[in-house]
C-alpha positions, 0 to 999 in steps of 0.5 A: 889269163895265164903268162904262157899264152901267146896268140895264134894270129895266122893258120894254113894248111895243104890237102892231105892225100898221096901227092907223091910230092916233096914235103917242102913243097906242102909246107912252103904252100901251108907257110904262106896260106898261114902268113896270109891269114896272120896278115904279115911278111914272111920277113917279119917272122923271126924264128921257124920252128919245123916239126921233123918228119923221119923221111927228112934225112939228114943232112940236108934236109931238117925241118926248120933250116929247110922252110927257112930256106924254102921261104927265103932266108930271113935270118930267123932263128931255127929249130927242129923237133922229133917226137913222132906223132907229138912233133908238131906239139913240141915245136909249137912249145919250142916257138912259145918258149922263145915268144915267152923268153922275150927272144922273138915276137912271132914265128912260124911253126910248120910241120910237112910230110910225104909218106910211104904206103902201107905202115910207117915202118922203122928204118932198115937194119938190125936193132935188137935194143930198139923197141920199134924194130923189135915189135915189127921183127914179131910182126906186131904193126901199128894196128895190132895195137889198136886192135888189142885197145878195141878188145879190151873195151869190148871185154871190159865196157862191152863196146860193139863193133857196131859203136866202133863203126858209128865212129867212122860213120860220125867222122866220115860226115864231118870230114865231108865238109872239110875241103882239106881232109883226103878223104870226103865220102860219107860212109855207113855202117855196113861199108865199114862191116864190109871192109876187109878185116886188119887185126881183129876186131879191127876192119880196114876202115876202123884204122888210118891211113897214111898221107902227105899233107902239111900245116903251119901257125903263126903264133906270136905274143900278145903285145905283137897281136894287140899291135896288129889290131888282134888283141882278139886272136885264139890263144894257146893256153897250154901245151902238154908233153907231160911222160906217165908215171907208173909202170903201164898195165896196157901196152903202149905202141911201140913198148911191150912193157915199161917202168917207173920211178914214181911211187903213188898218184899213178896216172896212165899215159894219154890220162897225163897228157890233157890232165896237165893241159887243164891244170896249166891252162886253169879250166875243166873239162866242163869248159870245153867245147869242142875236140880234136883227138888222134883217132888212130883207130875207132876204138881209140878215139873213145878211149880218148873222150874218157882220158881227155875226161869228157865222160867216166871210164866205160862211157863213151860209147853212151855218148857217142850212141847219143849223138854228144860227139857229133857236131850239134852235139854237147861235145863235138869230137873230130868235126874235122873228120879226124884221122878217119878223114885225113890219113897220118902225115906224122909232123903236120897231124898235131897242128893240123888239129890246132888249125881246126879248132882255130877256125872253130872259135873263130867261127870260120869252120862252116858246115862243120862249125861247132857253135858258141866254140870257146875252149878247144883241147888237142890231143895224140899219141907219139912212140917211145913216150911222147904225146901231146895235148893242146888247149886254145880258148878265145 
């Protein structure tokens, strides 16, 4: 047992869909269905950690300080975090450190967002020094980039359409099971080749949406969940922030190019990520059972099985052909559904995976529960470097 571990005794979340509502309104609803679930008072929280989604503004409203005074002010401690897509990751590390560090026994990680329609554009105005404002002034939106990662496994692997396809029609059916996903249809491979083409070779349902929707955890120590009777609960064995190190040959959203100041051990950025997530947590990829990883488009999720090192480079495709990603599979990826199923609400994404595989090694998943479930890995992508990889065991 590593000493970074603390248990995940309680989780919750709110529908993912287009709710046109505030994002306090999601999270306060996911706080409370996770406090249900661990058992506690909100009284009893004493630090809130909140992953901030850019729509927060500011003064007012940032993430931490706003759900503390959306449940009530209890004195906790708060703390906000922004790292795009990794936000949620980075506040449930900033909820282990102060577990760890002895300054609190439990504390509620949240993440809310309401989205706008079409892409997540940066802020107006003009920011010639800002990598993001830049790619949009050229035109190159968040699917450009997906498209150029499913063309270069198309060059490189010869992956198909048709495996690309198969991964919206796999996530789509699990997806249809979960009753917080947005999206609960099963679809088939001609819907997807019948769908308006994006960029090229990506079609509308090759890529994400955007969506409102909320998740929280309470996590605590390991003292506090033996004291409640819970010396069982899921643990969170690492958590991965980790930045790459060496210059990318591949574009990474929202960067046309980077540098680096390591010479030597070259590790790419989404390899880094689960990478360090093993090595903290001291198991293999050989011990996990099941996978939710950031499908932003359907090629990606392949590129993801390989970073995550759940097969060798090239080889996804042959897996997911064979039906190992399914739920029922050797390595069930997504038996959420996945992005495909939920759209992206930015600061709630990263622990809305950990959500799931909660539940998955609880063994509360129903018709998409992953059998004998023991070790679960996250993992996403932010901009400007950020990532993220989560392991649970139980």
């Amino acid at each position: 047992m590593s000493n970074k571990e603390v248990a995940i005794i309680g989780v919750g979340m709110h529908p993912w869909g287009k709710w046109g509502k505030n994002f306090v309104e999601y999270g306060v609803v996911a706080a409370r269905a996770a406090l249900k679930d661990a058992g506690i008072h909100w009284r009893d929280v004493g630090f809130v950690s909140g992953a901030a989604t850019i729509r927060n503004g500011y003064p007012g409203q940032v993430a931490g300080a706003t759900f503390a005074q959306a449940l009530g002010w209890n004195g906790a401690q708060v703390n906000t975090s922004y790292a795009a897509c990794a936000s949620g990751s980075q506040a449930l590390a900033a909820a282990r450190s102060k577990i760890l560090s002895g300054e609190t026994e439990v504390a509620l990680v949240i993440g809310s967002d309401t989205t706008p329609k079409g892409f997540l554009a940066p802020a107006k105005g003009e920011r010639p020094d800002d990598p993001d404002w830049v790619r949009f002034r050229l035109g190159i939106t968040n699917p450009t980039y997906f498209a150029l990662y499913a063309r270069r496994r198309m060059e490189i692997y010869g992956d198909t359409l048709e495996d690309f396809a198969a991964v919206k029609v796999k996530n789509a059916e699990h997806g249809f099971a979960n009753p917080y996903a947005r999206y609960r249809k099963k679809f088939t491979a001609a819907d997807v080749a019948a769908s308006p083409m994006v960029a090229d070779p990506l079609r509308l349902m090759d890529v994400c949406a955007t969506s409102d929707g909320a998740a929280a955890l309470i996590v605590c120590s390991l003292a506090y969940a033996k004291k409640l009777g819970k010396a069982d609960a899921v643990k969170v064995a690492a958590i991965s922030t980790v930045t790459p190190t060496f210059p990318s040959a591949i574009v990474e959203m929202p960067d046309l190019a980077t540098d680096s100041a390591v010479i030597g051990n070259p590790q790419s950025f989404r390899a880094a990520l689960p990478r360090k997530a093993y090595e903290e947590a001291g198991i293999s990829p050989k011990d996990v059972s099941v996978v939710e990883c950031y499908d932003l488009s359907t090629a990606l999720e392949l590129d993801w099985m390989e970073d995550l090192q759940l097969c060798e480079r090239g080889e996804a495709a042959k897996l997911l052909r064979a039906g190992e990603t399914k739920v029922g599979g050797r390595i069930p990826v997504n038996p959420s559904g996945g992005l495909a199923c939920f759209g992206e609400a930015v600061p709630a994404q990263a622990l809305a995976q950990v959500c799931e595989l909660t539940w998955q090694l609880r063994g509360q998943a129903g018709e998409r529960q992953v059998a004998g479930a023991k070790v679960g890995i996250t993992a996403n992508q932010g901009l400007f470097g950020h990532g993220s990889s989560v392991i649970v065991k139980r």
